[in-house]
N, C-alpha and C positions, 0 to 999 in steps of 0.2 A: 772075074765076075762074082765067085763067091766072097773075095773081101770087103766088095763094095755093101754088099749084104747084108753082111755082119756087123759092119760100120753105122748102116741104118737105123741096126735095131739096139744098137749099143749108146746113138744117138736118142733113139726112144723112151732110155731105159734112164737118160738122163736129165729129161727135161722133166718129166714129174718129180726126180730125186730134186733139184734143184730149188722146184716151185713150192715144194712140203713145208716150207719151214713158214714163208708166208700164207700157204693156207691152211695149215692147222696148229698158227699160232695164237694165243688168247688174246682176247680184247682189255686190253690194259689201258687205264686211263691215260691220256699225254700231259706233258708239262705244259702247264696254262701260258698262253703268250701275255699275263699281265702277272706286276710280282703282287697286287693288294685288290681291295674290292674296289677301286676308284681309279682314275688315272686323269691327272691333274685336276679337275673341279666337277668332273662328268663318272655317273658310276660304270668300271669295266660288266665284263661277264663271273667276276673271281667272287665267291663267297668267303664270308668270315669262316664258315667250318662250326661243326654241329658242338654247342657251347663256346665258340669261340667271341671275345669281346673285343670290337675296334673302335677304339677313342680316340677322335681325332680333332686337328685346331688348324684350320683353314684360313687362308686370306687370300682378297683379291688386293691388288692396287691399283690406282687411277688408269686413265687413259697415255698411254703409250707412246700416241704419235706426236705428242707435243716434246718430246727429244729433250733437249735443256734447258728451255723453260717451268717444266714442272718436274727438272728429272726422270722424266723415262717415268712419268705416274705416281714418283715415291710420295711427293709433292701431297699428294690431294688425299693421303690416308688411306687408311685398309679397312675393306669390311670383313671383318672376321666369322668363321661358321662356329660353333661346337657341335661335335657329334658323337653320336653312342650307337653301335649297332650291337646286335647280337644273333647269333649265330642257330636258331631253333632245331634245326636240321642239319644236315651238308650241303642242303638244298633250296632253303628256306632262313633267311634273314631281315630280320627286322630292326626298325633303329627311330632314335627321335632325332633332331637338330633345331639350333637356334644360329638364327643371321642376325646380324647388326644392321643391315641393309632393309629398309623398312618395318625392322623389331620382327620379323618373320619367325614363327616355331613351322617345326614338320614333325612327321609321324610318315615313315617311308616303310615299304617292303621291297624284297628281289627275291624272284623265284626260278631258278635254274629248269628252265624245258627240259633241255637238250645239252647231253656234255658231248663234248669230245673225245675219241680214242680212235684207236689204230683203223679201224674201219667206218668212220666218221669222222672228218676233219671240221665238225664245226660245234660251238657252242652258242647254244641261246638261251639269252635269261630277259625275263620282265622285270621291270624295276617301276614300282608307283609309289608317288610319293602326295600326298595332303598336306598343303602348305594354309597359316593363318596368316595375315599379317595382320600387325597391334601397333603401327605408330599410328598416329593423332594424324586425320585427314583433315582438310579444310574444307574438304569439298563432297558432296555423300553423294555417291550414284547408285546406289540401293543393287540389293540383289539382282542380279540379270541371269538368266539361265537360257540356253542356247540349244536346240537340238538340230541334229544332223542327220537324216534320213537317208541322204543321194537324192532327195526331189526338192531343188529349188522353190518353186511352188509352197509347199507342204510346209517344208521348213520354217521360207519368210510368216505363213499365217498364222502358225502354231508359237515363232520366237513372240510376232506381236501378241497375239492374246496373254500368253504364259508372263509377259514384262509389260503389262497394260495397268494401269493404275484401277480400281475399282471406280 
């Protein structure tokens, strides 16, 4: 009866030694599950890093599903990006770009919320981006500006007056 006792408290005496290490270990950042700030044409959660500069030369090509007709898309050209970010903070990056794809410039940012570590498994970041396009339309449909309330109603009156010609 007394060894079972003993075994109890020996059993006791090993459950907190075992647990110590994960809770009174530091919060240390984890390794980002993206290796750059983008991942294929869309931006990740990953920052350039406080001074850090990424210059990058994008391209898309055609449509896909037309197989050996236009080669797999090679066929119909590429629209190309250039880009510039830079790195303001660790937290804070900002960048400009230019598309080939309707002559478009941008003026983008990404702001890191939320990182990831050992007691947080999750990272969030904002990314806005202000896009111009500059090729030659044939067709002018003027300024439109749209708001969005949640009231149906409210909305549709306010989009007509605000997009109503004088």
């Amino acid at each position: 009866m007394a060894t079972q006792n003993m075994n109890f408290k020996v059993n006791w005496f090993l459950i907190p030694l075992f647990l110590s290490p994960i809770l009174l270990s530091a919060q240390k950042r984890e390794q980002s599950a993206f290796l750059g700030s983008s991942l294929i044409h869309m931006p990740s959660t990953e920052d350039v890093g406080k001074n850090g500069l990424d210059f990058r030369f994008n391209h898309r090509f055609g449509n896909a599903k037309s197989a050996s007709y236009d080669f797999f898309g090679l066929d119909n050209g590429a629209n190309t990006q250039l880009s510039l970010d830079y790195g303001l903070t660790d937290r804070i990056t900002v960048g400009i770009a230019r598309t080939s794809f309707q002559k478009t410039y941008e003026v983008r940012g990404k702001i890191r919320l939320l990182t990831q570590d050992s007691g947080f498994p999750v990272t969030v970041s904002f990314f806005g981006v202000f896009g111009q396009e500059t090729a030659k339309q044939r067709t002018f449909y003027g300024p439109y500006l749209k708001i969005s309330s949640g009231f149906p109603i409210v909305d549709s009156e306010a989009n007509r007056r605000l997009n109503s010609r004088p």
